[in-house]
Wavefront OBJ file of the C-alpha trace (Angstrom):
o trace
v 42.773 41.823 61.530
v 39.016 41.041 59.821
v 37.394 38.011 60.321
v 37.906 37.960 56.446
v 41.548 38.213 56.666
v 41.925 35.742 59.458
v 40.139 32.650 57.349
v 42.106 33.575 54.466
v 45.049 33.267 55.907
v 44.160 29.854 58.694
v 43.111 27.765 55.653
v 46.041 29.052 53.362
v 48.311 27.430 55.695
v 46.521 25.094 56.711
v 46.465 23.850 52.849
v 50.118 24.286 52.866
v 50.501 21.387 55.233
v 49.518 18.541 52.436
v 50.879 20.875 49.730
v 54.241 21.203 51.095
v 54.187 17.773 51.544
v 53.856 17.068 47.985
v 56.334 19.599 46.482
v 58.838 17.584 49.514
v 58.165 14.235 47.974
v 58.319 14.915 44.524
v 61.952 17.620 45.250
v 63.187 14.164 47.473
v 61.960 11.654 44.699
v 64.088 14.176 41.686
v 67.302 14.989 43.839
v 67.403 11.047 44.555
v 67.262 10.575 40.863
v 69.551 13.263 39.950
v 72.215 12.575 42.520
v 75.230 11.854 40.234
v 74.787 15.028 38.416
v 76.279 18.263 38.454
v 75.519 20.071 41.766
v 73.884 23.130 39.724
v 71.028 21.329 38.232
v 70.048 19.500 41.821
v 70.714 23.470 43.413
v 68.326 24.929 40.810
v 66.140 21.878 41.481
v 66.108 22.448 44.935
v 65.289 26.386 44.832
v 62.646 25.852 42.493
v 60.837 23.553 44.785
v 61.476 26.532 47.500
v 60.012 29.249 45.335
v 56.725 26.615 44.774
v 56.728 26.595 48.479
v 56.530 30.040 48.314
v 54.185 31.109 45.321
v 51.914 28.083 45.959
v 49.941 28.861 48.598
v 50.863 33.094 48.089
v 48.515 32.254 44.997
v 45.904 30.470 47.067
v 45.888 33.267 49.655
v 45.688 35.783 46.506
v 42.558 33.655 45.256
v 40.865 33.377 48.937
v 41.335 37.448 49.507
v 39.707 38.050 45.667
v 36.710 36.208 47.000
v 35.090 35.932 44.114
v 33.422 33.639 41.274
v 36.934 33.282 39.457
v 39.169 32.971 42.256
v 36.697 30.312 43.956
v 36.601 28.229 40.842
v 40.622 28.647 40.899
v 40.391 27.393 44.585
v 38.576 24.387 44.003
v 41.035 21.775 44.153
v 42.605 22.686 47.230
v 38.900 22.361 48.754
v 38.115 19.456 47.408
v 41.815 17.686 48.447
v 40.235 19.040 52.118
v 37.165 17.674 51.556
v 38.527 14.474 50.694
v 40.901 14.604 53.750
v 37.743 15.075 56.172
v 35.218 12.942 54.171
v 31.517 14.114 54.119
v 31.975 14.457 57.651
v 32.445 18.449 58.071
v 33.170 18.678 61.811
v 36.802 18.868 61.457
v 36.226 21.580 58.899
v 34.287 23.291 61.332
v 36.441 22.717 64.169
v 39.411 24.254 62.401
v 37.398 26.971 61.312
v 36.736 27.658 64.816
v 40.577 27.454 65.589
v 41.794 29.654 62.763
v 41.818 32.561 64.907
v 44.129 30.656 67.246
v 46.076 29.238 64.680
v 46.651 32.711 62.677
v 48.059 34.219 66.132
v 50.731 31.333 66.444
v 52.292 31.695 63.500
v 52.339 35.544 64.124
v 54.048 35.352 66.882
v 56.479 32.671 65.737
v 56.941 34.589 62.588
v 57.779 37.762 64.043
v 59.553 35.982 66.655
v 61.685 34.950 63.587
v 61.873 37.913 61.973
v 63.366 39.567 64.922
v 66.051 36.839 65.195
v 66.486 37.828 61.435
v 66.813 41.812 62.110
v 69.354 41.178 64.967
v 71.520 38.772 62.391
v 71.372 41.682 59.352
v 72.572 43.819 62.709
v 75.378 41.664 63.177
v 75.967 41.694 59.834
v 76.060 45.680 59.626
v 78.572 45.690 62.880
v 81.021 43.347 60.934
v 81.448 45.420 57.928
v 83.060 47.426 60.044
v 85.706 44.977 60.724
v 89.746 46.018 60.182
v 90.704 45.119 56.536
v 93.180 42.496 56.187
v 96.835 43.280 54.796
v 97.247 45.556 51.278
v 98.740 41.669 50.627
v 95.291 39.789 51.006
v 93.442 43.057 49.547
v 95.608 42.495 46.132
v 94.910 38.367 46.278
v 91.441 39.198 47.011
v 91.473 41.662 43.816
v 93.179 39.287 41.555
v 90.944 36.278 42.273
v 88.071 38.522 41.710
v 89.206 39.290 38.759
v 89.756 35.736 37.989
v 86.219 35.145 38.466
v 84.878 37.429 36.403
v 83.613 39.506 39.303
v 83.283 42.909 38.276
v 82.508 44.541 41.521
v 85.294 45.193 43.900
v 85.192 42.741 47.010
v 87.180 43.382 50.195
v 88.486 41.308 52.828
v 88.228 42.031 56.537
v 89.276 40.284 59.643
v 86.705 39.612 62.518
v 87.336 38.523 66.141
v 85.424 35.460 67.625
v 84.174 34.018 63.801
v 85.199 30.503 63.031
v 84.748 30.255 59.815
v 84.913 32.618 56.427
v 82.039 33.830 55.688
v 80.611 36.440 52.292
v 78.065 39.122 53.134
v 76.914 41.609 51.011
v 75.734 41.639 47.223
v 76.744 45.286 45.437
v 79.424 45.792 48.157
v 80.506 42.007 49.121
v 82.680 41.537 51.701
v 85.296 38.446 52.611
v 84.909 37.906 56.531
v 87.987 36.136 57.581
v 88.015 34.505 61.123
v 91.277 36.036 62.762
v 92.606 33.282 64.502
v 92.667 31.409 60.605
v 94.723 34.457 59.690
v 97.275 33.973 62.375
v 97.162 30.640 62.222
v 96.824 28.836 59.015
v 99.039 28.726 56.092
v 98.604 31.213 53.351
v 98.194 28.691 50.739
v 95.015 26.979 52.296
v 94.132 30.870 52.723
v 93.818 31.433 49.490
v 91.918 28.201 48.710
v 89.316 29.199 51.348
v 89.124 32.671 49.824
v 88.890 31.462 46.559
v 85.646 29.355 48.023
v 84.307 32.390 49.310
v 85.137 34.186 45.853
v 82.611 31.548 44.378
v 79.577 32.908 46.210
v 80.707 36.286 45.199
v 80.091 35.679 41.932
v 76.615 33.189 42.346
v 75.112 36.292 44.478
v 74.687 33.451 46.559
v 74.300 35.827 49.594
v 70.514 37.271 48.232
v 69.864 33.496 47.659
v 70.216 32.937 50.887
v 68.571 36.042 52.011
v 65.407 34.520 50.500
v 65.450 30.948 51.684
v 65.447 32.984 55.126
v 62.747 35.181 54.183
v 60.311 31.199 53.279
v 62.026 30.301 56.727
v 59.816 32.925 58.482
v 56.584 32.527 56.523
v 56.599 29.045 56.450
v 58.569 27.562 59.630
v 56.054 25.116 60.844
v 56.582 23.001 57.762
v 59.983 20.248 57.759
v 59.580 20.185 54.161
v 60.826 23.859 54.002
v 63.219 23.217 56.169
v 64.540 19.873 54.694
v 64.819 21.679 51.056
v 66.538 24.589 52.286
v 68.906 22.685 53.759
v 69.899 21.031 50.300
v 70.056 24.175 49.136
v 72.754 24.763 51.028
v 74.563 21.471 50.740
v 74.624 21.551 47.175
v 75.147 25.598 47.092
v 78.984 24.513 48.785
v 79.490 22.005 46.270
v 79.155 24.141 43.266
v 81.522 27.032 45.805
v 83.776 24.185 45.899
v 83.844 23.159 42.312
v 84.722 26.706 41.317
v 87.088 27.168 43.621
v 88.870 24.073 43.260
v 88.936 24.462 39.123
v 90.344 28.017 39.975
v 93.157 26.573 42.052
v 93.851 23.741 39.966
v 94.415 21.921 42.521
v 91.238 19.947 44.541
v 93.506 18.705 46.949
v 94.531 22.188 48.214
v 91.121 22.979 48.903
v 90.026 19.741 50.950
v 92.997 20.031 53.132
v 91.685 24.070 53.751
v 88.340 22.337 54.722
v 90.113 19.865 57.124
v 91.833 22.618 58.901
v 88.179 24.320 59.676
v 87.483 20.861 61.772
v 89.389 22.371 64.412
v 87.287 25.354 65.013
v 83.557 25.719 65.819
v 81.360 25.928 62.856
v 79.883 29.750 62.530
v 76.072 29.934 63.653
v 75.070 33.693 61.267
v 73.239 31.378 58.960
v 72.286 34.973 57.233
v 76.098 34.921 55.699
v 77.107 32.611 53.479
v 79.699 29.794 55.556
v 82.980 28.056 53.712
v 82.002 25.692 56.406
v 78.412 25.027 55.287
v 76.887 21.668 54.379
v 78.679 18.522 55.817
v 82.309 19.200 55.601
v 83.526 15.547 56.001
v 81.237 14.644 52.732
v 82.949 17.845 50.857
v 86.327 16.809 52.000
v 85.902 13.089 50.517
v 84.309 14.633 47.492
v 87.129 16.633 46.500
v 89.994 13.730 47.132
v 87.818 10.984 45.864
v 84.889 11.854 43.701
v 82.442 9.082 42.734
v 79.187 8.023 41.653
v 76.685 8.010 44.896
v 75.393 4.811 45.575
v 71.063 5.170 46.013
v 70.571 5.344 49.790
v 67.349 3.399 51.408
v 66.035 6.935 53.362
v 65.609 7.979 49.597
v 62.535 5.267 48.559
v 60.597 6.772 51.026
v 59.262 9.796 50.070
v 59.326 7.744 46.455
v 56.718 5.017 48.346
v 54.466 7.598 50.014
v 54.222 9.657 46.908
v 53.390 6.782 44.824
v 50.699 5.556 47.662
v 49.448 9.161 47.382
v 49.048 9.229 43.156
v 47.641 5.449 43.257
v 45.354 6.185 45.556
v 44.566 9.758 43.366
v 44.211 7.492 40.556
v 42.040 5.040 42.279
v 39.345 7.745 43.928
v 39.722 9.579 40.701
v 38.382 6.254 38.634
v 35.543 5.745 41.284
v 34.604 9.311 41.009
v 34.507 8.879 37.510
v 32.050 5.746 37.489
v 29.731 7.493 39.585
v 29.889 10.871 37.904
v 29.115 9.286 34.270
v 26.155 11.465 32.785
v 22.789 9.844 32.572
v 21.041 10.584 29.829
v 17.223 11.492 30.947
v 14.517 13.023 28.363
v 13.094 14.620 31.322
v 15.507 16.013 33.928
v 14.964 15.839 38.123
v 12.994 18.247 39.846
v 13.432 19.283 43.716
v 10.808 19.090 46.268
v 11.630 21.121 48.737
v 8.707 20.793 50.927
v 10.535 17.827 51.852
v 12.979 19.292 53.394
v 14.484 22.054 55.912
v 16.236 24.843 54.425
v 20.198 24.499 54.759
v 21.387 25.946 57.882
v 24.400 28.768 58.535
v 27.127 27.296 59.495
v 28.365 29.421 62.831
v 31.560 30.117 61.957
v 30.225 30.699 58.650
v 27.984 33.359 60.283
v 30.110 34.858 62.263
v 32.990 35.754 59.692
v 29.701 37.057 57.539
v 30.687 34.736 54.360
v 28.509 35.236 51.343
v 28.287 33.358 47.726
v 26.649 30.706 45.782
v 27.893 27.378 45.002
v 26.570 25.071 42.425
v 26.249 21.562 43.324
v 25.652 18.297 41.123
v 22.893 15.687 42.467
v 23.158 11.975 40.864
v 19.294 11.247 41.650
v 17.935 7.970 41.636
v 14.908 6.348 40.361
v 13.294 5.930 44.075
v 13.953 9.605 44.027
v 16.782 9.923 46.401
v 20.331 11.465 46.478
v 22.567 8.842 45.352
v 25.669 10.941 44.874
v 26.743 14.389 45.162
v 29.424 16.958 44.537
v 30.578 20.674 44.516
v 30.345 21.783 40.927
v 31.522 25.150 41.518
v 32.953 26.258 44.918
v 31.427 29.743 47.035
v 34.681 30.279 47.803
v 34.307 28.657 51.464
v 34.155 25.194 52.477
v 31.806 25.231 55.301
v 29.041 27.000 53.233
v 29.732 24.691 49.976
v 28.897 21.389 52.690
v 26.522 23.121 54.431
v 24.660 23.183 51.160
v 25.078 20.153 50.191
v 24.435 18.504 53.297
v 20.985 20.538 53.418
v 19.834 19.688 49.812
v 20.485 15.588 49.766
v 17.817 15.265 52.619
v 15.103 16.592 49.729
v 13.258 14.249 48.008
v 13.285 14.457 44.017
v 11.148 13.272 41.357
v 13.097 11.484 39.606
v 14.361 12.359 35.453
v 12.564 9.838 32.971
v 13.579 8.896 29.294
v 10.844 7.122 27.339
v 8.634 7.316 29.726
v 10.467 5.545 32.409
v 12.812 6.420 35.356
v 16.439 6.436 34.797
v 19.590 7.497 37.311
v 20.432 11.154 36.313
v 22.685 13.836 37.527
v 20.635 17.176 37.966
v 22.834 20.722 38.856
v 21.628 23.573 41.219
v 23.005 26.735 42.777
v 22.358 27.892 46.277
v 23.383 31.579 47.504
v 24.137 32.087 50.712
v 23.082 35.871 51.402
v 22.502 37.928 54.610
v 20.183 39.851 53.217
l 1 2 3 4 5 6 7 8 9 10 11 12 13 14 15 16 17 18 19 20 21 22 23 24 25 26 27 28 29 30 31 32 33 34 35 36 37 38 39 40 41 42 43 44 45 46 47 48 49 50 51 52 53 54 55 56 57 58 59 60 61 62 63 64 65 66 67 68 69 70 71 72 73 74 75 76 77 78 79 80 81 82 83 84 85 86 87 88 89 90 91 92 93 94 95 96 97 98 99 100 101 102 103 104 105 106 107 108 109 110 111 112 113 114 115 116 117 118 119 120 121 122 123 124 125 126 127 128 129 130 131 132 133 134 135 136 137 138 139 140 141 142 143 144 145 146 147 148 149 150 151 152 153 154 155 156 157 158 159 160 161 162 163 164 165 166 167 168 169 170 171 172 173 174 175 176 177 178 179 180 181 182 183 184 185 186 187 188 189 190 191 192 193 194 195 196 197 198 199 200 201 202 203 204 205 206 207 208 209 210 211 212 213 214 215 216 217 218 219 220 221 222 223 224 225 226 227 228 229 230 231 232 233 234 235 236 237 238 239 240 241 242 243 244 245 246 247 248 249 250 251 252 253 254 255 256 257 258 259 260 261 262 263 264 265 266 267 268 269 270 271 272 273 274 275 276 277 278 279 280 281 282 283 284 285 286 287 288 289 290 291 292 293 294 295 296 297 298 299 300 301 302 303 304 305 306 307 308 309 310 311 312 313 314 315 316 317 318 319 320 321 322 323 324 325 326 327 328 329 330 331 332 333 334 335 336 337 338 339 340 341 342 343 344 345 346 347 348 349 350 351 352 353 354 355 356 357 358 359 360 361 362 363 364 365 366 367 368 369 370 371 372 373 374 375 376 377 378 379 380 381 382 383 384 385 386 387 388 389 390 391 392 393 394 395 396 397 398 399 400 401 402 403 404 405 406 407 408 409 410 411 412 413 414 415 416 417 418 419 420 421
């Protein structure tokens, strides 16, 4: 792995850590909001805050390998919320730059480590389609539900030693994995109305859903927000299983007593498959006797507080950045003097990854001839070198712009290009 490849990838997740936050807050803040409607909008909610998850910092990464003039102009609000983060202090930026290397082989090995744990499950999964098919009885129910459902592929129903609970696997070939001890022991009624759950996913594909929150699982574990909006996912996946199931029965009841029974047995942990006794089963059960508006719950205003704190205090840096970054108007513009100062040194990690560009930097100069402000106009493409730069340059001394004859305050832009030539 380059030196190249191992920055690109440190700082993309890195990044990820406050942008994962955000898409968190603002997927809590809208599922709080939304939590008396129907269970599909809050689902697709849910999954499209996974998928920015996903494509979010996959872009970023994208932008960092292109390494050029567009994608570091793309990239230069994730520097600058960094830059804010660290202030104009760059030693944690250089810190982390010398950790990245570190850093890249954790998640690695975790994420290997993960997608091993992953392989052995789609293992499992390829051993229990071997499983003895139920009774020519349950294959018919199975093939008149199906039908019922509008599912056009044909869907079979095997029986599976030491499972506790139904679970679907499959997408072109699905199959209905039915915990034997259920068979023998639970009444064919609440059978069906478990099957009839399972039928649900069947017909949602719900199984390659959940293929892919397992595949953002892997790639971005180290993150709770991930974790906490697959897990809704989930939840409200077995609500909308259990709202098509129940209007297929006719009968809600039927189905909540089929989820009491599962109570007995130990929930199923090949979180690859797709459960009947996913999400929190008491909470289903009530649901389906006794539906009812939700009441707000406290734990929601939370991520509502911090994510206001976060845009007021946006708001607030972004009206003090734009005082100070009002254009001066100045007949004759600032001009450097760089005998006055040293020439901007390499940053070392900087060096050592051999990082190349030019950034383009604003200078607010004022009329003593000073830096009085200062900010990156146009990003290299790396961090380090785009502070390095700036750090280097507001040490020079400036003659300051004049208008009529007189100094004024005036902002002043110049490009620096880091070569190793």
């Amino acid at each position: 792995m380059t030196a190249s490849l191992v920055d690109s990838i440190g700082w993309t997740l890195l990044h990820f850590s406050w942008q994962g936050l955000l898409i968190g807050s603002t997927c809590a803040v809208l599922l709080a909001l939304m939590r008396n409607t129907r269970p599909e909008y809050r689902y697709n909610l849910a999954c499209a805050a996974l998928l920015a998850c996903v494509l979010w910092p996959a872009a970023e990464l994208a932008l960092r390998l292109h390494d050029g003039g567009a994608g570091a102009a793309a990239m230069r609000f994730s520097d600058r919320m960094s830059a804010a983060a660290r202030g104009a202090d760059a030693g944690l930026a250089a810190w982390l730059q010398d950790q990245l290397l570190w850093i890249v082989g954790f998640w690695s090995v975790c994420a290997a480590l993960l997608a091993l744990r992953m392989a052995a499950g789609l293992a499992w999964i390829g051993q229990a389609s071997g499983a003895p098919l139920a009774g020519p009885e349950w294959q018919a129910r199975a093939a008149r539900m199906a039908a019922a459902f509008g599912v056009t592929r044909p869907v079979r129903v095997r029986v599976i030693e030491n499972l506790d609970s139904p679970l679907t696997i499959g997408a072109l070939r699905p199959l209905v994995l039915m915990p034997a001890s259920l068979m023998s022991g639970m009444p064919a009624e609440l059978l069906e109305a478990l099957l009839a759950h399972e039928m649900a996913h069947v017909r949602r594909f719900d199984y390659l859903v959940n293929l892919g929150q397992n595949a953002a699982e892997i790639l971005l574990f180290y993150h709770p927000a991930v974790w906490w909006i697959s897990g809704r996912i989930r939840i409200e996946r077995e609500q909308i299983a259990d709202d098509l199931a129940a209007r297929h029965l006719g009968e809600p009841r039927r189905l909540a007593r089929a989820l009491s029974e599962l109570e007995r047995f130990q929930f199923s942990s090949h979180h690859l498959a797709v459960p009947a006794a996913g999400g929190d089963l008491v909470a289903r059960v009530r649901r389906l006797v006794k539906p009812g508006r939700q009441a707000l719950d406290w734990k929601a205003a939370l991520p509502a507080l911090g994510l206001a704190a976060a845009c007021v205090s946006l708001v607030a840096h972004a009206g003090a950045g734009r005082a100070s970054l009002e254009p001066l108007l100045a007949s004759v513009k600032p001009v450097a003097d760089f005998s006055s100062c040293a020439k901007p040194l390499w940053p070392q990690a900087s060096l050592l990854a051999e990082h190349t560009g030019t950034v383009t930097l604003s200078f607010k100069i004022g009329t003593d001839g000073r830096v009085a402000a200062s900010r990156v106009k146009q990003s290299s493409g790396h961090v380090l070198l785009d502070e390095a730069a700036r750090e280097g340059i507001v040490k020079c001394r400036f003659s300051a712009g004049t208008h009529k004859g007189k100094p004024v305050p005036s902002w002043m832009d110049m490009q620096y290009v880091w070569s190793l030539d």
